[in-house]
N, CA and C atoms as an extended XYZ file, in Angstrom:
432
Properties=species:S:1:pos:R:3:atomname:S:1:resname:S:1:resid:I:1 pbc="F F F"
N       -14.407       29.078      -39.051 N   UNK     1
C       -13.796       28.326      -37.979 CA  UNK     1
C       -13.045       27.156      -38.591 C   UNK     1
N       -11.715       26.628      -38.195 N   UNK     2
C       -10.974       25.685      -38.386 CA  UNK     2
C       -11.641       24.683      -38.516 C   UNK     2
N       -11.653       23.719      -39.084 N   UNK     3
C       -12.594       22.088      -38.620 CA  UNK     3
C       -11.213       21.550      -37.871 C   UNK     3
N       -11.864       20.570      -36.767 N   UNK     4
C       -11.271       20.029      -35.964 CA  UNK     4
C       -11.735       18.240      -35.789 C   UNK     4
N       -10.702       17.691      -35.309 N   UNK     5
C       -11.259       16.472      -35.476 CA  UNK     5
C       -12.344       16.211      -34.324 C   UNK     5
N       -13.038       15.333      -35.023 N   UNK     6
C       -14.407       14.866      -33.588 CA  UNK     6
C       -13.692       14.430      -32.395 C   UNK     6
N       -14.337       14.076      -31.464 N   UNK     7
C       -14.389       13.752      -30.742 CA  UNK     7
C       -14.871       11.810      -30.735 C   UNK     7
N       -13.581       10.678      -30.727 N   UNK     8
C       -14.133        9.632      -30.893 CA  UNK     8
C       -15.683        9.257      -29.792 C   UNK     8
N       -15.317        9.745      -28.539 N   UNK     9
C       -16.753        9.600      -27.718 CA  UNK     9
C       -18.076       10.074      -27.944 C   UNK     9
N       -17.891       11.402      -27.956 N   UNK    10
C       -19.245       11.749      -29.031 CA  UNK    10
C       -19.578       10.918      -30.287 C   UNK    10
N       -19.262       10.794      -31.192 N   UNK    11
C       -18.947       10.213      -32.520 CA  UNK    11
C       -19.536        8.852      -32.358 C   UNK    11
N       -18.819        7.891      -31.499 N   UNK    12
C       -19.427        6.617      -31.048 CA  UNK    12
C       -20.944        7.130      -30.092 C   UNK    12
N       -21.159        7.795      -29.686 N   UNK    13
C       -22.525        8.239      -28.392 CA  UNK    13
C       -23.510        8.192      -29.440 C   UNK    13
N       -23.489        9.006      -30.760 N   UNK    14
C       -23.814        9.236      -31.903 CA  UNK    14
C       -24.622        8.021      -33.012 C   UNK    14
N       -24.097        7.045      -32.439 N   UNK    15
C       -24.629        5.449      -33.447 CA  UNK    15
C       -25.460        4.970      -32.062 C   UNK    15
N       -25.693        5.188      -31.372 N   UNK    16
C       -26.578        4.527      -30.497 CA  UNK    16
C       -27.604        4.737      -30.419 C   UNK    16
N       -28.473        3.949      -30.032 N   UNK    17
C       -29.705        4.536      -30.196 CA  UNK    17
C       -30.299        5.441      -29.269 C   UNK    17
N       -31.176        6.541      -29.552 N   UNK    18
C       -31.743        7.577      -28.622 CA  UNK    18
C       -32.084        6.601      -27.217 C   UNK    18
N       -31.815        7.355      -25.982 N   UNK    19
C       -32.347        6.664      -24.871 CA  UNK    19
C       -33.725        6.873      -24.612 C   UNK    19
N       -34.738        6.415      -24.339 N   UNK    20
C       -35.913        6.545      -24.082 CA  UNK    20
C       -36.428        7.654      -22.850 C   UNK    20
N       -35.296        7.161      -21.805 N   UNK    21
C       -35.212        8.191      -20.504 CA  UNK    21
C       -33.868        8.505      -19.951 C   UNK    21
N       -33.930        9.967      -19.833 N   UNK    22
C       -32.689       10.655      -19.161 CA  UNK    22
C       -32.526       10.672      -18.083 C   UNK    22
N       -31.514       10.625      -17.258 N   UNK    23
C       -31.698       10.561      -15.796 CA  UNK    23
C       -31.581       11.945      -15.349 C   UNK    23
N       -32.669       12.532      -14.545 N   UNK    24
C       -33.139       13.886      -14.542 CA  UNK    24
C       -31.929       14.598      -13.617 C   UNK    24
N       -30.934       13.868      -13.233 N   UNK    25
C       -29.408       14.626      -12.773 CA  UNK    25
C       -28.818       14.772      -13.652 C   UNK    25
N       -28.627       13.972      -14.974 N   UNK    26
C       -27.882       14.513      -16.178 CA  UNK    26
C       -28.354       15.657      -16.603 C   UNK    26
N       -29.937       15.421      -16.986 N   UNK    27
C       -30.664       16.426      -17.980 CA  UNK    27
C       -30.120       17.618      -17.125 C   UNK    27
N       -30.458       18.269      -16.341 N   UNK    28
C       -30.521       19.731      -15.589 CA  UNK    28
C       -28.572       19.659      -15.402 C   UNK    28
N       -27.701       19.193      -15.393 N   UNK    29
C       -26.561       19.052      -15.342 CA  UNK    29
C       -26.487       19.417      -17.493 C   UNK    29
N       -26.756       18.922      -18.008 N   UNK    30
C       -26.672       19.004      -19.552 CA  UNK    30
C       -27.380       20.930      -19.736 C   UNK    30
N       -28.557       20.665      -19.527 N   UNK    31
C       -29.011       21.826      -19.603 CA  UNK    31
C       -28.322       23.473      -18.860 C   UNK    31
N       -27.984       23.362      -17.755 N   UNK    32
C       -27.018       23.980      -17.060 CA  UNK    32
C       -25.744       24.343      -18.249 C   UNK    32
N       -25.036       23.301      -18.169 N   UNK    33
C       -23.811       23.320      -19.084 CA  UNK    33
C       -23.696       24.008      -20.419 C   UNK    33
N       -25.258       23.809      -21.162 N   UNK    34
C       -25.484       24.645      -22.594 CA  UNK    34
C       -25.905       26.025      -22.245 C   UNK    34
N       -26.639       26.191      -21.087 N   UNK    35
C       -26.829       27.780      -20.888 CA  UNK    35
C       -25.856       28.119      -20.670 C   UNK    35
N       -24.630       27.909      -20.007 N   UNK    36
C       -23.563       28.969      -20.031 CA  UNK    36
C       -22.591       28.419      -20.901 C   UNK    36
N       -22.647       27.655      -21.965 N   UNK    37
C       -20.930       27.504      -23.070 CA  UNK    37
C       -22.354       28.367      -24.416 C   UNK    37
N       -23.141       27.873      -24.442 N   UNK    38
C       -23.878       28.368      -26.076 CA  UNK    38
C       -24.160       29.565      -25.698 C   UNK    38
N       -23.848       30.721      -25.070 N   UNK    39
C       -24.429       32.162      -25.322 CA  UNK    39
C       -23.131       32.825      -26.343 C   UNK    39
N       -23.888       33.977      -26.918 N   UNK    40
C       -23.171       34.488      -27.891 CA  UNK    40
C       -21.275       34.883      -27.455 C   UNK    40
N       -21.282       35.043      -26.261 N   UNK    41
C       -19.880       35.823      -26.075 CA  UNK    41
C       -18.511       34.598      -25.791 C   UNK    41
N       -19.199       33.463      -25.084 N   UNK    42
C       -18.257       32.234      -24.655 CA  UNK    42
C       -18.373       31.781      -26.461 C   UNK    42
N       -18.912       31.486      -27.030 N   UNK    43
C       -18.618       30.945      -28.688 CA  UNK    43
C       -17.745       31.727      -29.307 C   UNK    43
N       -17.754       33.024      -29.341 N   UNK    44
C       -16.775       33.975      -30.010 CA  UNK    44
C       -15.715       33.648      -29.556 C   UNK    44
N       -15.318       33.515      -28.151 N   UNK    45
C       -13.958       33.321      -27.296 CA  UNK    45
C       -13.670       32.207      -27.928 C   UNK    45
N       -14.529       31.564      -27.519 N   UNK    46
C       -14.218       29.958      -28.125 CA  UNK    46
C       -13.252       29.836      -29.460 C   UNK    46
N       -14.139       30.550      -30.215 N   UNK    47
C       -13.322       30.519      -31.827 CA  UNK    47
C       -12.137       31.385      -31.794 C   UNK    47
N       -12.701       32.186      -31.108 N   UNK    48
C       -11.296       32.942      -30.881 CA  UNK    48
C        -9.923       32.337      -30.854 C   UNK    48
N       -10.287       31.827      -29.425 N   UNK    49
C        -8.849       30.625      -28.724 CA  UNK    49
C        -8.644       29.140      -29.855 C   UNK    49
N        -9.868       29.172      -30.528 N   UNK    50
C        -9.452       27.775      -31.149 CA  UNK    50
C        -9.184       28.135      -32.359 C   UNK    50
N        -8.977       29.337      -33.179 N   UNK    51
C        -8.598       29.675      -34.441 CA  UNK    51
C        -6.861       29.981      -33.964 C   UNK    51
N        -6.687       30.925      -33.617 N   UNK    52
C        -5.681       31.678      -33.094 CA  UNK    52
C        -4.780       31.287      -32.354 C   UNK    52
N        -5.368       30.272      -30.948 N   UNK    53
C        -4.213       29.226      -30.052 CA  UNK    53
C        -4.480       30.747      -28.884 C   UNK    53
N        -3.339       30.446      -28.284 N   UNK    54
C        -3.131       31.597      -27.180 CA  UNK    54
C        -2.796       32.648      -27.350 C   UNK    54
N        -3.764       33.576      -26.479 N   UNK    55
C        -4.099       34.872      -26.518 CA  UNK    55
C        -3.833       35.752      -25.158 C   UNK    55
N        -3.293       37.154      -24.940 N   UNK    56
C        -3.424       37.810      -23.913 CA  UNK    56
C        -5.178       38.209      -23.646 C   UNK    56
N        -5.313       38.940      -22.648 N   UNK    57
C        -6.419       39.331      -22.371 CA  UNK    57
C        -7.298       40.292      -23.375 C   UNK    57
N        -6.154       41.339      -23.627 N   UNK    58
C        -6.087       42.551      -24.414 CA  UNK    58
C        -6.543       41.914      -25.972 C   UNK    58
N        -5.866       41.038      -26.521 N   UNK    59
C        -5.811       39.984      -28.137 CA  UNK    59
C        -6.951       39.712      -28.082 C   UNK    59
N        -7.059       38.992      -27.113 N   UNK    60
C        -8.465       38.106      -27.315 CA  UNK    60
C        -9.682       39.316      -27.212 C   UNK    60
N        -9.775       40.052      -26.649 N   UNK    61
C       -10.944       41.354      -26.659 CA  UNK    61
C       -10.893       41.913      -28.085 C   UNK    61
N       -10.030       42.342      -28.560 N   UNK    62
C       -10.167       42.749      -30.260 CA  UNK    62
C       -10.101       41.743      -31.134 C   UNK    62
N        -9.757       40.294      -30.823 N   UNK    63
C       -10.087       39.616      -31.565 CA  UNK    63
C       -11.438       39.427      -31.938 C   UNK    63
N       -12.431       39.012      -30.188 N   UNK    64
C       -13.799       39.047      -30.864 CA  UNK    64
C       -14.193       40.096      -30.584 C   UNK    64
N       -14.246       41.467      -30.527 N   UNK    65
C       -14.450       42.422      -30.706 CA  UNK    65
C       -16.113       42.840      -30.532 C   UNK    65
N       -16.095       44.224      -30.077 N   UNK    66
C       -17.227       44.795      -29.267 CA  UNK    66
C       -17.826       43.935      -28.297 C   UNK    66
N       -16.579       43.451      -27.095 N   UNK    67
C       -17.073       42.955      -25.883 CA  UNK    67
C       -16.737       43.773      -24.935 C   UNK    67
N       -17.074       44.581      -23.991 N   UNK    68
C       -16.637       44.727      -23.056 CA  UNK    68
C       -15.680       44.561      -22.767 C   UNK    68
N       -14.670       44.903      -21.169 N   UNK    69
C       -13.508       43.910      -20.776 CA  UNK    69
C       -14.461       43.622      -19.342 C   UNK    69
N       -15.539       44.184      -18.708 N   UNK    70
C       -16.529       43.449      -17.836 CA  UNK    70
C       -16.942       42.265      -18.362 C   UNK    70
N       -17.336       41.917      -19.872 N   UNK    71
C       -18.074       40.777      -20.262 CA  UNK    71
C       -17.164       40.056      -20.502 C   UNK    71
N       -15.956       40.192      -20.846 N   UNK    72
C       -15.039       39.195      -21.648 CA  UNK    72
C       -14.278       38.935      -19.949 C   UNK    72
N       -13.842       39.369      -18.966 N   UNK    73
C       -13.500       39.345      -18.105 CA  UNK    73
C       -14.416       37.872      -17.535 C   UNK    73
N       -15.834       38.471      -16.876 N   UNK    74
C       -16.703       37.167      -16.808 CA  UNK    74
C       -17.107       36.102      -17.385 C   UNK    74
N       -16.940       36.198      -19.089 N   UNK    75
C       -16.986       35.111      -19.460 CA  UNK    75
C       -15.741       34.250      -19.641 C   UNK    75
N       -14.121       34.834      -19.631 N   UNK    76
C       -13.299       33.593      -19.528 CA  UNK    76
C       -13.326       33.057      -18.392 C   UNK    76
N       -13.605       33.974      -16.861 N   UNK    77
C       -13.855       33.066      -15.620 CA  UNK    77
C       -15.130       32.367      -15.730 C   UNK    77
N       -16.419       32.465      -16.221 N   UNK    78
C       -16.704       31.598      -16.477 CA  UNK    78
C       -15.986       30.016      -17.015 C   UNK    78
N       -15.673       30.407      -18.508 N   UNK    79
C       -15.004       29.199      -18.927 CA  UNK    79
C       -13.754       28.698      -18.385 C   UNK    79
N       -13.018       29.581      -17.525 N   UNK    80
C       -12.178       28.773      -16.819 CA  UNK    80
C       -12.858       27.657      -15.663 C   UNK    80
N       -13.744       28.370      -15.129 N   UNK    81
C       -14.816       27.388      -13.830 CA  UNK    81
C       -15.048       26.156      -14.607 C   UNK    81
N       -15.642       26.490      -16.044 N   UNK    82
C       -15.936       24.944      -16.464 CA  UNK    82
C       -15.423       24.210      -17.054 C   UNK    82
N       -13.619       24.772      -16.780 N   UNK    83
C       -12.480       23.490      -17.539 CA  UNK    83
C       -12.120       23.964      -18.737 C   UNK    83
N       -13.052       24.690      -19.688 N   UNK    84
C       -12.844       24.995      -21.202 CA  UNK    84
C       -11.639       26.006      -21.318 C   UNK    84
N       -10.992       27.110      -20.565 N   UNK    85
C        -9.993       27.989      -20.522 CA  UNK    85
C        -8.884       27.617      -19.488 C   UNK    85
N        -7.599       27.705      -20.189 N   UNK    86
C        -6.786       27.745      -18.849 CA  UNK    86
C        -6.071       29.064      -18.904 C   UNK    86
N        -5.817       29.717      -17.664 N   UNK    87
C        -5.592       30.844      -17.702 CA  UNK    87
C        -4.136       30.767      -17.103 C   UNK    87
N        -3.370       31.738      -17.596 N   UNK    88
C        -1.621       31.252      -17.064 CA  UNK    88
C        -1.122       32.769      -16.723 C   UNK    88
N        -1.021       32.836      -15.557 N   UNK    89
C        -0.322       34.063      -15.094 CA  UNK    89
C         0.889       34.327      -15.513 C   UNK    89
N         1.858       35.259      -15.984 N   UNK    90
C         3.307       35.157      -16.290 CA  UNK    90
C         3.835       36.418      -15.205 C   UNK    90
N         4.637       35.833      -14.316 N   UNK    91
C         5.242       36.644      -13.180 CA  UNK    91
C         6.556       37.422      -13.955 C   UNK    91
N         5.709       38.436      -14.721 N   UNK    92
C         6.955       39.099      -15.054 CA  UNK    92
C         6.562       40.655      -15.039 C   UNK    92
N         7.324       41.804      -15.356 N   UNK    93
C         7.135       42.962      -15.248 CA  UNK    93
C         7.295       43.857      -16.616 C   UNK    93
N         6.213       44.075      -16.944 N   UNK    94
C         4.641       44.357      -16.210 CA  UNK    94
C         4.104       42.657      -16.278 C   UNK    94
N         3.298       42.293      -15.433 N   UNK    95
C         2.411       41.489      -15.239 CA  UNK    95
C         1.787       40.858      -16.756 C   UNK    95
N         1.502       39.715      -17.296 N   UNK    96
C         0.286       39.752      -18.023 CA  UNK    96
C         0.299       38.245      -18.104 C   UNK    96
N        -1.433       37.815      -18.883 N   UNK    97
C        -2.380       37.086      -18.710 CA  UNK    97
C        -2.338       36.590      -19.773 C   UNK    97
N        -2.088       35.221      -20.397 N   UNK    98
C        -2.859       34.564      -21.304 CA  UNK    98
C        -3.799       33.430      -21.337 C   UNK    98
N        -4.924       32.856      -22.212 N   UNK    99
C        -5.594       32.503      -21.917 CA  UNK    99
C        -5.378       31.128      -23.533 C   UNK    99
N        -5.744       30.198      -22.815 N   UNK   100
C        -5.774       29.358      -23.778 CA  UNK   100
C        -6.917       28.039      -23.863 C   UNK   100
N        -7.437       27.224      -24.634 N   UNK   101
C        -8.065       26.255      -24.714 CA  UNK   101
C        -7.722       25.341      -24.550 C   UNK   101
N        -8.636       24.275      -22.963 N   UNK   102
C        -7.630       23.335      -22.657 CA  UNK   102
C        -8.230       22.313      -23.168 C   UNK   102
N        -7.658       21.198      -23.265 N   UNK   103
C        -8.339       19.619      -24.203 CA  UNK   103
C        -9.745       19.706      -24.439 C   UNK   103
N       -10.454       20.145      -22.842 N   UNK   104
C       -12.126       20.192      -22.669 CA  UNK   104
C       -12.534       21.146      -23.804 C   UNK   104
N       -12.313       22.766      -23.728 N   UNK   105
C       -12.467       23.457      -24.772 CA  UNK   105
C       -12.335       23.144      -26.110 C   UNK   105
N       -10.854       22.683      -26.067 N   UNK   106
C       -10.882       21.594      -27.779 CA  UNK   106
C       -12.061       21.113      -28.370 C   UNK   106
N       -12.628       20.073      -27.415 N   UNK   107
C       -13.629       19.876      -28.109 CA  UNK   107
C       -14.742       19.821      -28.101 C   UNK   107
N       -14.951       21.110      -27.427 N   UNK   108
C       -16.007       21.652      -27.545 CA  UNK   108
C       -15.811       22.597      -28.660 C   UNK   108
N       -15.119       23.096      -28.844 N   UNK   109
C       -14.333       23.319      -30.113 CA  UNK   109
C       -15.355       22.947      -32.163 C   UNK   109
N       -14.491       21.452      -31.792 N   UNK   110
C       -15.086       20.613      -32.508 CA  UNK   110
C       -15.938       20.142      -32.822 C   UNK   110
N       -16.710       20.587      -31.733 N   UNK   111
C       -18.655       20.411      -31.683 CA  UNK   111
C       -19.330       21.497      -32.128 C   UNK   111
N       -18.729       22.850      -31.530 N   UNK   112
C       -19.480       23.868      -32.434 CA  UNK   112
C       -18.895       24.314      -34.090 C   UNK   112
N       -17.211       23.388      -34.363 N   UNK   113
C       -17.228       23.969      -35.602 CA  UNK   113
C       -18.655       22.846      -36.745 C   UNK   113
N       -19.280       22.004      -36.161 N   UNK   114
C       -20.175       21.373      -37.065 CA  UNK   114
C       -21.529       22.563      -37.286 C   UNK   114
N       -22.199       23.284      -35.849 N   UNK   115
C       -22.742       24.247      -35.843 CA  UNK   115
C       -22.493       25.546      -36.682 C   UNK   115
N       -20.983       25.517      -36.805 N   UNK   116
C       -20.645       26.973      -37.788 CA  UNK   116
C       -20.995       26.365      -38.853 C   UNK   116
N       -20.423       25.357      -39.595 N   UNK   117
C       -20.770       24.479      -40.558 CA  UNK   117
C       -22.044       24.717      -40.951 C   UNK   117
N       -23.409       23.974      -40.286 N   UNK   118
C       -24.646       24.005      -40.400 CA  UNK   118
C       -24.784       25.531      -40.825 C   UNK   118
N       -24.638       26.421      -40.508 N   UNK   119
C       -24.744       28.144      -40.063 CA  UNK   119
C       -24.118       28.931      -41.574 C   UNK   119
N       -23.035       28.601      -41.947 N   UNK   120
C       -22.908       28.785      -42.807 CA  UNK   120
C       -23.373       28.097      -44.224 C   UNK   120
N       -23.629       26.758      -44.340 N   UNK   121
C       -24.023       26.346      -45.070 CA  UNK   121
C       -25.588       26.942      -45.807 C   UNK   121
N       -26.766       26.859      -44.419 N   UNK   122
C       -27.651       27.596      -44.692 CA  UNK   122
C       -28.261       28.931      -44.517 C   UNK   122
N       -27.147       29.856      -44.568 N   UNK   123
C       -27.286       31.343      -43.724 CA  UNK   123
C       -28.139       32.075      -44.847 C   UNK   123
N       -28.128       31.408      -46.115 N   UNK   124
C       -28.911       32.154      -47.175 CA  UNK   124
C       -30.529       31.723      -46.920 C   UNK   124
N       -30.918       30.817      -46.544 N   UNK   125
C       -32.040       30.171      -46.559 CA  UNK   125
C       -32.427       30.876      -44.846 C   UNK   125
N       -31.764       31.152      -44.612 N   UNK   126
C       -32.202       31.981      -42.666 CA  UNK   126
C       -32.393       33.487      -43.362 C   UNK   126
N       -31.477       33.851      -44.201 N   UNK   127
C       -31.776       35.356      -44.214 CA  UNK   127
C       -33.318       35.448      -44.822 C   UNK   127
N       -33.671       34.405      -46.112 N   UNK   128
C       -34.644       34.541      -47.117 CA  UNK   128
C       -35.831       34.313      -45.968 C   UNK   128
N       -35.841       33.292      -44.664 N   UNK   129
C       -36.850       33.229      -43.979 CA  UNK   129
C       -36.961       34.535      -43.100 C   UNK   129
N       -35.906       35.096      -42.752 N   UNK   130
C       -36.276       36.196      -41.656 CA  UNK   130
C       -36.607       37.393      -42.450 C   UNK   130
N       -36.365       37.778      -43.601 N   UNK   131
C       -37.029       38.862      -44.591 CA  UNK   131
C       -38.509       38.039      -44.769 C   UNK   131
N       -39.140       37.042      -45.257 N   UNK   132
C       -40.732       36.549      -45.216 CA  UNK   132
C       -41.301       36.997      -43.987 C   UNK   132
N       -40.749       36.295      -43.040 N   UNK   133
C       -41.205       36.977      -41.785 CA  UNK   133
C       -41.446       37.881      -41.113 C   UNK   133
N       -40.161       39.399      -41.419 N   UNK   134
C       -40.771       40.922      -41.381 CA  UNK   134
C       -41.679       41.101      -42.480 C   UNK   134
N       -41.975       40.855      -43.637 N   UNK   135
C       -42.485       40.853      -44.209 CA  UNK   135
C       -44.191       41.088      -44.323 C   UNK   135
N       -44.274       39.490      -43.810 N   UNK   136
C       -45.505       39.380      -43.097 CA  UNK   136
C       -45.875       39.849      -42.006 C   UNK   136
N       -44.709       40.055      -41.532 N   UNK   137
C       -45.115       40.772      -39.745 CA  UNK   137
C       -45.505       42.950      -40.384 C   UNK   137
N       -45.107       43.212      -41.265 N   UNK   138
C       -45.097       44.457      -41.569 CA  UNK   138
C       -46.358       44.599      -41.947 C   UNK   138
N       -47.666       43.568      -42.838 N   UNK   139
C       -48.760       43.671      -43.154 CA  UNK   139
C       -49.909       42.915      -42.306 C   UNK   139
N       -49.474       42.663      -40.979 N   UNK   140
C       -50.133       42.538      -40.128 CA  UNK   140
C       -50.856       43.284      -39.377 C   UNK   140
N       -51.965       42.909      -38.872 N   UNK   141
C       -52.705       44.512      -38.574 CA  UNK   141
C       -52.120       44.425      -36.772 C   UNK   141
N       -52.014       45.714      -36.475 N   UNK   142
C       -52.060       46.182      -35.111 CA  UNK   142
C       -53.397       45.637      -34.207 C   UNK   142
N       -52.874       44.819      -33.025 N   UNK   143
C       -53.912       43.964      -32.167 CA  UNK   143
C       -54.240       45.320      -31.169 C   UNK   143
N       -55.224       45.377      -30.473 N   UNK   144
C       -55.424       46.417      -29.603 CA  UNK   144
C       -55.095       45.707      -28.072 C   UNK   144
């Protein structure tokens, strides 16, 4: 993924100190918001639109590839609902659709390229733990 610049608001949110208490309309508003941008298919799009720029419907499906056009369909209306996609009809013949990342998506963007970051940095140290772990799970005895 591209690195992108931060976000000065995050960035400054970032030097402050942890709040002690959340106000329980943010939290479930925060929580809400990460269940539907962090699942596997809106991140692919994501990188998709933020590597690449604008995409037809058709591009963006083989870009991130083995989605559906049911799943990729629901997840850019998803991300259009939550600001991150703008979708631009072109009234021409034949018809078609592109889809692009609007400021909001940007940087959100920029927030998960630190996550690819993290991800790649230690993907060797995830593989070496998830081989220990079948590992041990393989000489485990069967519970009844």
């Amino acid at each position: 993924m591209r690195r992108a610049e931060a976000d000065p608001r995050i960035e400054a949110r970032r030097k402050e100190p942890v709040p002690t208490e959340t106000d329980p309309a943010i939290e479930a508003l925060v929580q809400d918001i990460i269940g539907k941008v962090a699942d596997k298919w809106t991140m692919l799009i994501l990188e998709a639109l933020h590597e690449r720029g604008t995409l037809r419907f058709t591009q963006l499906g083989r870009v991130v590839g083995r989605i559906s056009q049911k799943m990729l369909t629901q997840t850019v209306r998803q991300m259009e609902q939550d600001g991150l996609v703008r979708r631009t009809v072109h009234p021409v013949i034949p018809p078609h659709v592109d889809y692009a990342l609007t400021p909001l998506g940007e940087s959100l963007g920029a927030a998960f390229c630190g996550v690819w970051i993290w991800a790649e940095t230690h993907h060797a140290e995830i593989k070496r733990a998830r081989e220990a772990f079948a590992s041990r799970e393989c000489r485990r005895p069967v519970q009844a």
